[in-house]
PQR file with spaces between the fields and no chain letter, atoms N, CA, C, O and H, PARSE charges and radii, in Angstrom:
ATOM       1  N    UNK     1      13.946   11.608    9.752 -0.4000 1.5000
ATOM       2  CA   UNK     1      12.798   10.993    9.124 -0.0000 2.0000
ATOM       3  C    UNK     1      11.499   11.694    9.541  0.5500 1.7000
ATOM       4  O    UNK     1      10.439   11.648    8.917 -0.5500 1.4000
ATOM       5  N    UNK     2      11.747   12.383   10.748 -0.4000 1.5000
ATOM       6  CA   UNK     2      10.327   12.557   11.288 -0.0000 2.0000
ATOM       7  C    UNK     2       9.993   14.147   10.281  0.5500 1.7000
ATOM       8  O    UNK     2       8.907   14.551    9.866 -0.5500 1.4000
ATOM       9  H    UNK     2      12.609   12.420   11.255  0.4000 1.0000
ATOM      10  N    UNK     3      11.162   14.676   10.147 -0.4000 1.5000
ATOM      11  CA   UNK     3      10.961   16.150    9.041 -0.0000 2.0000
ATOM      12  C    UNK     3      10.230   15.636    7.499  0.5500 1.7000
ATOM      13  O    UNK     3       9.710   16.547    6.856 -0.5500 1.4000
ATOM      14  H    UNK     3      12.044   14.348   10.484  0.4000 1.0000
ATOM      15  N    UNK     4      10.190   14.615    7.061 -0.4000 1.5000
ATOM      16  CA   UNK     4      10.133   14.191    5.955 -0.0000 2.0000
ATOM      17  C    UNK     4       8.716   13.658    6.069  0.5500 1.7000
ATOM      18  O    UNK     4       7.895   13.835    5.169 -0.5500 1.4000
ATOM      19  H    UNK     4      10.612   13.874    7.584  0.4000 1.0000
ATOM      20  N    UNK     5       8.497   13.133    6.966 -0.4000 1.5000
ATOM      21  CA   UNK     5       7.051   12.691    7.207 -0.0000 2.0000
ATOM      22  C    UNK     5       6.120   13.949    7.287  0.5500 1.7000
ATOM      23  O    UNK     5       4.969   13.862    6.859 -0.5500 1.4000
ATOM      24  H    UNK     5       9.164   12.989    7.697  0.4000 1.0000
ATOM      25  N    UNK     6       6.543   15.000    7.771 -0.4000 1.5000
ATOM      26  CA   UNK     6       5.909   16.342    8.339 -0.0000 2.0000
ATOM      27  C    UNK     6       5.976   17.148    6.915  0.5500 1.7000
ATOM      28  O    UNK     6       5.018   17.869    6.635 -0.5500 1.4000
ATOM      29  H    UNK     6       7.478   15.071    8.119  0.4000 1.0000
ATOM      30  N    UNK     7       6.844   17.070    6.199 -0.4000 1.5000
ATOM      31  CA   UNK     7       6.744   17.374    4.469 -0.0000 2.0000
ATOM      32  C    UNK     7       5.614   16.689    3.980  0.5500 1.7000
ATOM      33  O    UNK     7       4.722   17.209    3.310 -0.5500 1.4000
ATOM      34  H    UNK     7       7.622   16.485    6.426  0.4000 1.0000
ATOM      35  N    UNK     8       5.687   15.248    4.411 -0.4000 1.5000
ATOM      36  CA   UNK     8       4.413   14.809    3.671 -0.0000 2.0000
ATOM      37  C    UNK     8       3.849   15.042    3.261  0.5500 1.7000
ATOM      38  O    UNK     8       3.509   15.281    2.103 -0.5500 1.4000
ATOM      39  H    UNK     8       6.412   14.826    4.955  0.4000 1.0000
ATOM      40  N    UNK     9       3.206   15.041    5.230 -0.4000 1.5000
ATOM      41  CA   UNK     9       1.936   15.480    5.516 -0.0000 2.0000
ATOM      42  C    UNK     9       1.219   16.859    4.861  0.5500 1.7000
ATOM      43  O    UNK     9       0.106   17.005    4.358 -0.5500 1.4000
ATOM      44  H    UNK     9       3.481   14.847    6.171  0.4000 1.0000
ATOM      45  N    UNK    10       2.364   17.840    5.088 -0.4000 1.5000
ATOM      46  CA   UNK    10       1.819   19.432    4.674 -0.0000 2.0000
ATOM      47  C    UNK    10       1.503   19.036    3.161  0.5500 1.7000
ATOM      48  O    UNK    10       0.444   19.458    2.697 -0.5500 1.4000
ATOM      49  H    UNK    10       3.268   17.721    5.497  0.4000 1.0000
ATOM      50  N    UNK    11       2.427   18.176    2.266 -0.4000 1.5000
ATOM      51  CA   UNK    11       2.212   18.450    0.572 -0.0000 2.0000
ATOM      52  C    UNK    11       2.356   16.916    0.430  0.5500 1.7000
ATOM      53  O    UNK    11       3.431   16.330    0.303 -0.5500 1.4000
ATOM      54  H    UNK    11       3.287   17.834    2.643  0.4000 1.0000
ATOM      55  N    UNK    12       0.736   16.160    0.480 -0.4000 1.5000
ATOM      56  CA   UNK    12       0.263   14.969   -0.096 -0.0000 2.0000
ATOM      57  C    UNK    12       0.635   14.868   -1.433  0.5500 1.7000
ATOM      58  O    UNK    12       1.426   14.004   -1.814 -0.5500 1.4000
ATOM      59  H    UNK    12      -0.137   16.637    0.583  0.4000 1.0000
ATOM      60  N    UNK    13       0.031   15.838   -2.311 -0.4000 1.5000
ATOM      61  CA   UNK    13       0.605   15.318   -4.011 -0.0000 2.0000
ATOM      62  C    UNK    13       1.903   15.765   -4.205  0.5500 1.7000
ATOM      63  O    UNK    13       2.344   16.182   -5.277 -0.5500 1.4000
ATOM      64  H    UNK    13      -0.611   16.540   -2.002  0.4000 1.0000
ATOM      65  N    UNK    14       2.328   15.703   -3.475 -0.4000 1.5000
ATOM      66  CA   UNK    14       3.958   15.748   -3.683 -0.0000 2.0000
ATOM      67  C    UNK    14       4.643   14.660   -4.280  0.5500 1.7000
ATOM      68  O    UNK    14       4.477   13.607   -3.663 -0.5500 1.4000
ATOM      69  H    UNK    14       1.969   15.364   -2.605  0.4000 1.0000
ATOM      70  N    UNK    15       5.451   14.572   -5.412 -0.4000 1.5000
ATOM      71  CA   UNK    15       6.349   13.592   -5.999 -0.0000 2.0000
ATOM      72  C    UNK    15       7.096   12.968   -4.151  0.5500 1.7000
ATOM      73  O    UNK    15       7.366   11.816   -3.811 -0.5500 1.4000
ATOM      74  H    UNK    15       5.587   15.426   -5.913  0.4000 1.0000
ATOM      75  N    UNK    16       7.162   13.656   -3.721 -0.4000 1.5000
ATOM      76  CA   UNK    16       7.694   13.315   -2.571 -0.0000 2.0000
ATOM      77  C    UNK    16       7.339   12.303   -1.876  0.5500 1.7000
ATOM      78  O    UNK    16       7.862   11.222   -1.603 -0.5500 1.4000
ATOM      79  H    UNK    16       6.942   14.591   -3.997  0.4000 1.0000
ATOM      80  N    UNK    17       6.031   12.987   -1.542 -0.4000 1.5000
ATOM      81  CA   UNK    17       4.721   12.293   -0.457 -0.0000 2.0000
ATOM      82  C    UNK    17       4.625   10.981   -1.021  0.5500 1.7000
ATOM      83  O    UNK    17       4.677    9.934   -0.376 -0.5500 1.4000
ATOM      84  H    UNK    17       5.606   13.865   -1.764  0.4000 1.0000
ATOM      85  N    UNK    18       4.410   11.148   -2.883 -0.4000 1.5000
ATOM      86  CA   UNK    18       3.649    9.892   -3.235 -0.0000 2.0000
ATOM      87  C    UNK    18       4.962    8.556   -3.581  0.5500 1.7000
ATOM      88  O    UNK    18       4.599    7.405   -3.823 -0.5500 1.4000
ATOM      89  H    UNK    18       4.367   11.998   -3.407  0.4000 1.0000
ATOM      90  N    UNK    19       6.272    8.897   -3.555 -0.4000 1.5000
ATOM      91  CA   UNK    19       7.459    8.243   -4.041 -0.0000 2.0000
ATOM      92  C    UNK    19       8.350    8.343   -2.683  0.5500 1.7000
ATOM      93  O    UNK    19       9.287    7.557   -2.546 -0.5500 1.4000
ATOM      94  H    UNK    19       6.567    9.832   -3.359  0.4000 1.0000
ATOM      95  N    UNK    20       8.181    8.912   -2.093 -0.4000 1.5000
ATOM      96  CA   UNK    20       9.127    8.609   -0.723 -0.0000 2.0000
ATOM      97  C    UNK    20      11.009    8.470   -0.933  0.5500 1.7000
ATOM      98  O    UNK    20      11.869    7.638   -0.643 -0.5500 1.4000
ATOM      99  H    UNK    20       7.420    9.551   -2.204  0.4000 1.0000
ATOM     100  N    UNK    21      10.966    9.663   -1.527 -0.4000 1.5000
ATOM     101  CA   UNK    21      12.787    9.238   -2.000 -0.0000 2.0000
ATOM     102  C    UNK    21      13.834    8.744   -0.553  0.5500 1.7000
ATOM     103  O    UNK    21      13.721    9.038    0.637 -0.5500 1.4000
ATOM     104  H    UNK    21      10.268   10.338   -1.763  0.4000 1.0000
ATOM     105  N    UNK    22      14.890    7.849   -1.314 -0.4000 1.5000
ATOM     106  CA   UNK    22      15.667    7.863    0.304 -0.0000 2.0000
ATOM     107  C    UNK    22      16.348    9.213    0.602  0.5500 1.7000
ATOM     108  O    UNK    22      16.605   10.260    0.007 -0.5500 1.4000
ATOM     109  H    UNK    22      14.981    7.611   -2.280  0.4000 1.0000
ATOM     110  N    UNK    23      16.483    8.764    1.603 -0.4000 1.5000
ATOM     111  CA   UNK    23      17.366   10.697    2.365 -0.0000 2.0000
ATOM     112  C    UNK    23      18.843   10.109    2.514  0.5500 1.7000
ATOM     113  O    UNK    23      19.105    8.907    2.564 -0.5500 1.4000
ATOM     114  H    UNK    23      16.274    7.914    2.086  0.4000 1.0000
ATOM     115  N    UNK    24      19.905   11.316    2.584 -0.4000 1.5000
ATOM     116  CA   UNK    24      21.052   10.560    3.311 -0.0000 2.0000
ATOM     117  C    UNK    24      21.069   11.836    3.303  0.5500 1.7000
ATOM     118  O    UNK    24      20.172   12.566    2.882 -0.5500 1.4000
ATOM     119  H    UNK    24      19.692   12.292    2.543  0.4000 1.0000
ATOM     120  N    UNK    25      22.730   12.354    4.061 -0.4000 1.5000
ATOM     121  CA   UNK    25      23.141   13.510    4.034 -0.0000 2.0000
ATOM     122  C    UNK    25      24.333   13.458    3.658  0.5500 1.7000
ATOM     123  O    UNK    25      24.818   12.349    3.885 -0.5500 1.4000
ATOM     124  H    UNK    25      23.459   11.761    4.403  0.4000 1.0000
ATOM     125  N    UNK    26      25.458   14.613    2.881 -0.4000 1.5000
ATOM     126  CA   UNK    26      26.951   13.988    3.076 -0.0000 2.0000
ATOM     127  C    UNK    26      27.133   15.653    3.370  0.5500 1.7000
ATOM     128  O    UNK    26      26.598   16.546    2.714 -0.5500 1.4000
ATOM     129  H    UNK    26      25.064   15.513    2.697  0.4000 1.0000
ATOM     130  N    UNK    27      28.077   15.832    4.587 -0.4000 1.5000
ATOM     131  CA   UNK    27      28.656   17.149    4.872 -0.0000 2.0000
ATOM     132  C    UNK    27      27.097   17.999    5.205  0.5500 1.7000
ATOM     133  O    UNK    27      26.244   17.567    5.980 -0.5500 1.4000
ATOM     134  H    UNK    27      28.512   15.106    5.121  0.4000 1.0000
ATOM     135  N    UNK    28      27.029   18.832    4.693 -0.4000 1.5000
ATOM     136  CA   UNK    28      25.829   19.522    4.813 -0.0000 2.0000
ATOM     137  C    UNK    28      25.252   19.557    4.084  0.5500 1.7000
ATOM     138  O    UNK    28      24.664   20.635    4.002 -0.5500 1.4000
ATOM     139  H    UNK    28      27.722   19.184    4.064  0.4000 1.0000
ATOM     140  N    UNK    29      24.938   18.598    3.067 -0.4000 1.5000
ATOM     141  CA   UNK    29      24.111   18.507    2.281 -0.0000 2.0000
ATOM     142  C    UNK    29      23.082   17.579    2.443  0.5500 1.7000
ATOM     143  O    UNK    29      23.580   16.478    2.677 -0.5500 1.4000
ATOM     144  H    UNK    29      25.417   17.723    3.134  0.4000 1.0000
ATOM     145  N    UNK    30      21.646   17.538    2.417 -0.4000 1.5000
ATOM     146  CA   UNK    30      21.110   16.624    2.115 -0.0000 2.0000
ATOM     147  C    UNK    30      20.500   16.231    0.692  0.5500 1.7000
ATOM     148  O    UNK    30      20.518   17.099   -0.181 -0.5500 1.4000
ATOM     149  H    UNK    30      21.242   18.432    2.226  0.4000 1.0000
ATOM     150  N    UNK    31      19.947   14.942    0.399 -0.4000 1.5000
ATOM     151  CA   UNK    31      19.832   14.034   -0.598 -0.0000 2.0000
ATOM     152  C    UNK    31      18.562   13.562   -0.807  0.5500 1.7000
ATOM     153  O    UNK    31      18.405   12.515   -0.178 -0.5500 1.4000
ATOM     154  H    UNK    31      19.932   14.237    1.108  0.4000 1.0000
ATOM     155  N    UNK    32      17.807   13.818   -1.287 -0.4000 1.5000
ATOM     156  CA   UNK    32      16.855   12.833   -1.822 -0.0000 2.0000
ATOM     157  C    UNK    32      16.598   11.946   -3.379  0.5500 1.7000
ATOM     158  O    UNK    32      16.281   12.284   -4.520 -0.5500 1.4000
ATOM     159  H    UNK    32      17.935   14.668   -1.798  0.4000 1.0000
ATOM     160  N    UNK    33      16.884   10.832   -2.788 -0.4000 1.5000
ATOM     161  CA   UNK    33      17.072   10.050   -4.090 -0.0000 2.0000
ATOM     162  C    UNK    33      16.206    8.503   -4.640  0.5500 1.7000
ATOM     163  O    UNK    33      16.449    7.396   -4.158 -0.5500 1.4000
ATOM     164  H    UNK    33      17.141   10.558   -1.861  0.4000 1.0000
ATOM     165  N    UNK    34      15.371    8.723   -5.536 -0.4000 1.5000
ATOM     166  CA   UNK    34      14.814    8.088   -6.029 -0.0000 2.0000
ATOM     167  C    UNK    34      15.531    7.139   -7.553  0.5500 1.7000
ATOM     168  O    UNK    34      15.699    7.604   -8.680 -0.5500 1.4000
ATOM     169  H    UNK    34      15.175    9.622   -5.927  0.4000 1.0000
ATOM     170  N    UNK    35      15.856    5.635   -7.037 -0.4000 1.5000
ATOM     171  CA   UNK    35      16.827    5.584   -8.165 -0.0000 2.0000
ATOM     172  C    UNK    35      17.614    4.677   -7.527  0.5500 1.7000
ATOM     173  O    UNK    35      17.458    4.533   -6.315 -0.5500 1.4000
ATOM     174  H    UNK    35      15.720    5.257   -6.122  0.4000 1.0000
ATOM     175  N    UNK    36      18.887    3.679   -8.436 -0.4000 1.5000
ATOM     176  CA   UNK    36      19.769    3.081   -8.001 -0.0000 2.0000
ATOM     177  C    UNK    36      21.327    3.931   -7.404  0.5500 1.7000
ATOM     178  O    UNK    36      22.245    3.577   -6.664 -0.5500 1.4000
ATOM     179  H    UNK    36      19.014    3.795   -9.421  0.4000 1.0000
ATOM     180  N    UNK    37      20.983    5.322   -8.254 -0.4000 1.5000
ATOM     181  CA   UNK    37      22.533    6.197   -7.706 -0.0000 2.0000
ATOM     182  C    UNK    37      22.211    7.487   -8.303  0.5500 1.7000
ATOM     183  O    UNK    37      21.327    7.421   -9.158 -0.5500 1.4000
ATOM     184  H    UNK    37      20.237    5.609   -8.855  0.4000 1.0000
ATOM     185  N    UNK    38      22.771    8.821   -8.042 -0.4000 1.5000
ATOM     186  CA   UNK    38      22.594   10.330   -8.569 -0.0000 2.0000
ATOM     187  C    UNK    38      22.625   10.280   -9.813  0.5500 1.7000
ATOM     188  O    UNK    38      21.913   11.109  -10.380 -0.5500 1.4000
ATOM     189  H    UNK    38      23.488    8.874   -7.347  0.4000 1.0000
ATOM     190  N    UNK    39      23.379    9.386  -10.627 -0.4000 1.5000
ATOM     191  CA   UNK    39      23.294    9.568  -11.934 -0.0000 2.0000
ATOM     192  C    UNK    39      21.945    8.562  -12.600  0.5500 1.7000
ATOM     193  O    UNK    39      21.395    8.832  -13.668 -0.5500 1.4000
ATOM     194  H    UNK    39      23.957    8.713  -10.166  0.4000 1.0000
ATOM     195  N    UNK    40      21.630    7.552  -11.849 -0.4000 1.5000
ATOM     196  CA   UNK    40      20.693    7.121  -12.551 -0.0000 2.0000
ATOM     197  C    UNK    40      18.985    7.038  -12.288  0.5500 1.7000
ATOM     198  O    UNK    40      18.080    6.388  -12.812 -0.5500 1.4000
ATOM     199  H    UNK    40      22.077    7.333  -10.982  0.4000 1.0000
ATOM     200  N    UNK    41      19.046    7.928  -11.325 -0.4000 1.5000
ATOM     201  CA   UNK    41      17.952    8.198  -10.283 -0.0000 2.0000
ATOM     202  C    UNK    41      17.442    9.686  -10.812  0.5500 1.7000
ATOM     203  O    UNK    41      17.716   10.415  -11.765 -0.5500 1.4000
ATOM     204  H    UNK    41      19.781    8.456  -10.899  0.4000 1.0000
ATOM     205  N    UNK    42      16.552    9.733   -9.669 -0.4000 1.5000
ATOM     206  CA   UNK    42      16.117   11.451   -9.444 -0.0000 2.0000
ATOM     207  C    UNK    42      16.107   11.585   -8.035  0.5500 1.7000
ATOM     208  O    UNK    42      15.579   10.933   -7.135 -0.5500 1.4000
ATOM     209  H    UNK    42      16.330    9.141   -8.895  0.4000 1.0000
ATOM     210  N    UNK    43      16.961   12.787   -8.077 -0.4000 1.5000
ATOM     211  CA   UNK    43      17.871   13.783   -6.861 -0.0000 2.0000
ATOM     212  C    UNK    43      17.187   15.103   -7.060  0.5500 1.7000
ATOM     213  O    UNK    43      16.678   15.585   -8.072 -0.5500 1.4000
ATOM     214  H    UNK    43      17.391   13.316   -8.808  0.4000 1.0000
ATOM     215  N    UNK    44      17.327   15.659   -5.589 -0.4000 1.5000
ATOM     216  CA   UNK    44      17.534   16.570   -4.959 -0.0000 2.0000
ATOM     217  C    UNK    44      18.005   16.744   -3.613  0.5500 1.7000
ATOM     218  O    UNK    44      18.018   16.184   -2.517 -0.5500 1.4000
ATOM     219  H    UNK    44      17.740   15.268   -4.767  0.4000 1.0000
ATOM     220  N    UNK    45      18.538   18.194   -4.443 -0.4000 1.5000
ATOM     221  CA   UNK    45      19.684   18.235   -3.199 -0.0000 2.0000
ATOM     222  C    UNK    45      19.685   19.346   -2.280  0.5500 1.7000
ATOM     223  O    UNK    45      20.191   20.279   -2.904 -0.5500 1.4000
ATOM     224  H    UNK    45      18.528   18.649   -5.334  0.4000 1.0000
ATOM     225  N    UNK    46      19.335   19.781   -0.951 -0.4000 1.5000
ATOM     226  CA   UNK    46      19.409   21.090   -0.314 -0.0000 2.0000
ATOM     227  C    UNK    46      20.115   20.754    1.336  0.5500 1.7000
ATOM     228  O    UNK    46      20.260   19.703    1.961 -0.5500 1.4000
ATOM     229  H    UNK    46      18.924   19.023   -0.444  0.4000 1.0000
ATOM     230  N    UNK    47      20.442   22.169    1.646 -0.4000 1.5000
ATOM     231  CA   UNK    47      20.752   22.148    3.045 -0.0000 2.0000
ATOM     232  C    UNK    47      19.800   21.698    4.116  0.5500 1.7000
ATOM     233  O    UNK    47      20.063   21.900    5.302 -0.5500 1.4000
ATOM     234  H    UNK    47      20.324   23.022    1.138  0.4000 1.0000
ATOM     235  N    UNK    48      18.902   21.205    3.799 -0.4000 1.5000
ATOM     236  CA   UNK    48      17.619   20.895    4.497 -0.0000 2.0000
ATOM     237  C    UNK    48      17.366   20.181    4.188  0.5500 1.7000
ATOM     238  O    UNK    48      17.625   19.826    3.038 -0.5500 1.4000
ATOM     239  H    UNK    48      18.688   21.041    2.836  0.4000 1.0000
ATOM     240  N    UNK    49      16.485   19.296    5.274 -0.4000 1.5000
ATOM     241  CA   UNK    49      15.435   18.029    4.930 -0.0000 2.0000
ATOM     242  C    UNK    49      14.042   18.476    3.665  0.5500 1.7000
ATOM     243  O    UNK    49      13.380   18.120    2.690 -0.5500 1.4000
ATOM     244  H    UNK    49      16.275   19.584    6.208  0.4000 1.0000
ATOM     245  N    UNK    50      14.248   19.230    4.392 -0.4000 1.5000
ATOM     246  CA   UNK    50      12.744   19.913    3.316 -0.0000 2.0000
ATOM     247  C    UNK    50      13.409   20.908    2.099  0.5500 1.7000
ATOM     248  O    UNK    50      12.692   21.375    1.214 -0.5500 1.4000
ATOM     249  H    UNK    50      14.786   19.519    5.184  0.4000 1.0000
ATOM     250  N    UNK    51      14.534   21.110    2.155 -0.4000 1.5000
ATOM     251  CA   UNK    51      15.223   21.908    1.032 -0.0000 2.0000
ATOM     252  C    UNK    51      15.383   20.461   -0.678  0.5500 1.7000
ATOM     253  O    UNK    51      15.118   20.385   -1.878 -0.5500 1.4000
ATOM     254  H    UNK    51      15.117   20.731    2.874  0.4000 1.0000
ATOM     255  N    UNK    52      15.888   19.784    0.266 -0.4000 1.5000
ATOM     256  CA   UNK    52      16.589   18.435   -0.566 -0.0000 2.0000
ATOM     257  C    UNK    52      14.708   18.003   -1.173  0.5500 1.7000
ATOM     258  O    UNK    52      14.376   17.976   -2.359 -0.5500 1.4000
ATOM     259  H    UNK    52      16.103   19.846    1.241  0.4000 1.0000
ATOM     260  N    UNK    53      14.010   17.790   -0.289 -0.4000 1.5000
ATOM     261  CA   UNK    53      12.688   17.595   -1.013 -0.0000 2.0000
ATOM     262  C    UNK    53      11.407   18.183   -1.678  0.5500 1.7000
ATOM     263  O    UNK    53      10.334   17.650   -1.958 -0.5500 1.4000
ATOM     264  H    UNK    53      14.280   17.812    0.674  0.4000 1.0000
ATOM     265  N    UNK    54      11.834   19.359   -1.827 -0.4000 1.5000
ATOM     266  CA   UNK    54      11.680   20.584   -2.514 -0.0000 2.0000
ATOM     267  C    UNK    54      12.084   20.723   -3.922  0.5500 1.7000
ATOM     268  O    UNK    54      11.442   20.964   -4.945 -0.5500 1.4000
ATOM     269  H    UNK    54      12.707   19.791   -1.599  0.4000 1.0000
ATOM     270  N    UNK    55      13.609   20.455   -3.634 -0.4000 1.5000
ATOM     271  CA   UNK    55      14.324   20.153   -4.940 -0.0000 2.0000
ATOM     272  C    UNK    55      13.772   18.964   -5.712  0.5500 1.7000
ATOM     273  O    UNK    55      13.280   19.037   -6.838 -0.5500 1.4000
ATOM     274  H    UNK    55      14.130   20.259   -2.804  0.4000 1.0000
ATOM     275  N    UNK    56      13.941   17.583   -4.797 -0.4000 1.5000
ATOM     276  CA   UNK    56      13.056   16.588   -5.500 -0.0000 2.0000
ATOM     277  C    UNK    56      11.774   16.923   -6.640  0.5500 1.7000
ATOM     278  O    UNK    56      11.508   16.726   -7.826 -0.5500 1.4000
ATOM     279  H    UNK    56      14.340   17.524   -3.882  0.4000 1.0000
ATOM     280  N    UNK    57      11.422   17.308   -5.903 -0.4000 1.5000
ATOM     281  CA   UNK    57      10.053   17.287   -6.341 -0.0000 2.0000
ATOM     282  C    UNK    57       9.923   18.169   -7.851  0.5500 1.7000
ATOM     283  O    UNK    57       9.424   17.841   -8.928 -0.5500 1.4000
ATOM     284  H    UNK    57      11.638   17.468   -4.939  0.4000 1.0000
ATOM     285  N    UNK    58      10.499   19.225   -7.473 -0.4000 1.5000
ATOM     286  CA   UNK    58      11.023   20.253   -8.615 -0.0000 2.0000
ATOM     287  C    UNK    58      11.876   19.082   -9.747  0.5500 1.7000
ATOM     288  O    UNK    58      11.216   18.778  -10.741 -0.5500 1.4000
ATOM     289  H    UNK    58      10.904   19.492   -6.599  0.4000 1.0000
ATOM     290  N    UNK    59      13.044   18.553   -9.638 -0.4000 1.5000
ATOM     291  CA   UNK    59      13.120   17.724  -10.673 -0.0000 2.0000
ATOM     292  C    UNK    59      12.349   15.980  -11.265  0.5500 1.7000
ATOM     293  O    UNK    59      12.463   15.427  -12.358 -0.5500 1.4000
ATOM     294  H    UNK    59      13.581   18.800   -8.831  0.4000 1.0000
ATOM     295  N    UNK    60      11.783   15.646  -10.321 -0.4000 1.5000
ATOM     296  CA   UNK    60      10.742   15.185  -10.868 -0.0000 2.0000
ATOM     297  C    UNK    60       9.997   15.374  -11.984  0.5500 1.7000
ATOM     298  O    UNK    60      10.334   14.455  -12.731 -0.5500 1.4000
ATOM     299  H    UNK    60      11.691   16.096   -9.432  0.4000 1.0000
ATOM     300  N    UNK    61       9.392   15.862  -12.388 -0.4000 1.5000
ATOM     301  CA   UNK    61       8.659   16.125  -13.659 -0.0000 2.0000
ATOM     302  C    UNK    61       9.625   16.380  -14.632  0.5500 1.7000
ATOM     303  O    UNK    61       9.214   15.789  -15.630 -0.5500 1.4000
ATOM     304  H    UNK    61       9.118   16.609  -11.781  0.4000 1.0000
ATOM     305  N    UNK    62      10.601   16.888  -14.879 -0.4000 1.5000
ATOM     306  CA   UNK    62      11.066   16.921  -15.612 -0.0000 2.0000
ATOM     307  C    UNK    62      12.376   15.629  -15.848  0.5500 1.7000
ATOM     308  O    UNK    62      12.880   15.541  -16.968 -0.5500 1.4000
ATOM     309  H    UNK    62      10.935   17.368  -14.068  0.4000 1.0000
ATOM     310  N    UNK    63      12.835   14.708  -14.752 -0.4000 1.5000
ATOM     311  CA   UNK    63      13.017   13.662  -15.257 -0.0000 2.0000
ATOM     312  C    UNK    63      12.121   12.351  -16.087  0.5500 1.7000
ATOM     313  O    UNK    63      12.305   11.343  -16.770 -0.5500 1.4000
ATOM     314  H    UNK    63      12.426   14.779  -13.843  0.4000 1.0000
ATOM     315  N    UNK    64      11.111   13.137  -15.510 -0.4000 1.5000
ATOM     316  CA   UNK    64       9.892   11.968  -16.576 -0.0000 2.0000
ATOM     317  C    UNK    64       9.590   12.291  -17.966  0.5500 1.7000
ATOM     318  O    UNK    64       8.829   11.640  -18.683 -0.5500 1.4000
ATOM     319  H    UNK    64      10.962   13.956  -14.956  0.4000 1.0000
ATOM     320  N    UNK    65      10.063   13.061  -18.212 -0.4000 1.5000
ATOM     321  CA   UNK    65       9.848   14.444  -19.490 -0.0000 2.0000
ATOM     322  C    UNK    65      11.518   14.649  -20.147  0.5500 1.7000
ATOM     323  O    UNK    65      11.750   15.807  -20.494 -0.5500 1.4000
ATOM     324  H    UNK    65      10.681   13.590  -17.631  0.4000 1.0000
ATOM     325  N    UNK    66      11.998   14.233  -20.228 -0.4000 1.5000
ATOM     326  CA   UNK    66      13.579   14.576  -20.829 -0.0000 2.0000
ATOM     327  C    UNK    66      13.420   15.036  -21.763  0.5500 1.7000
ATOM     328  O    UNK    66      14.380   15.401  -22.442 -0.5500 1.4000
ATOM     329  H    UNK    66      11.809   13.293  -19.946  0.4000 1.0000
């Protein structure tokens, strides 16, 4: 949690910063997910705390935009 806070911080207008997705990890992956589940949410996914919310953020806009 404390990597995710430190994402924040560096990128305020971040879909991230401003939506706070949950994190989990499975295997080596991590998750950020905004949403009731991967299919009905918005995900991203990286080997990193900051990879997975990177990705977020990147599909963000374009789940609002289909």
């Amino acid at each position: 949690m404390e990597r995710m806070k430190l994402y924040c911080l560096a990128h305020p207008d971040s879909p991230s910063a401003m939506h706070r997705p949950q994190l989990s990890v499975r295997g080596e992956l991590w998750i950020a997910l905004l949403g009731p589940s991967v299919e009905d949410g918005i995900v991203g996914i990286g080997p990193t705390v900051e990879g997975a919310l990177q990705a977020f953020d990147a599909q963000y806009p374009a789940a609002l935009n289909p």
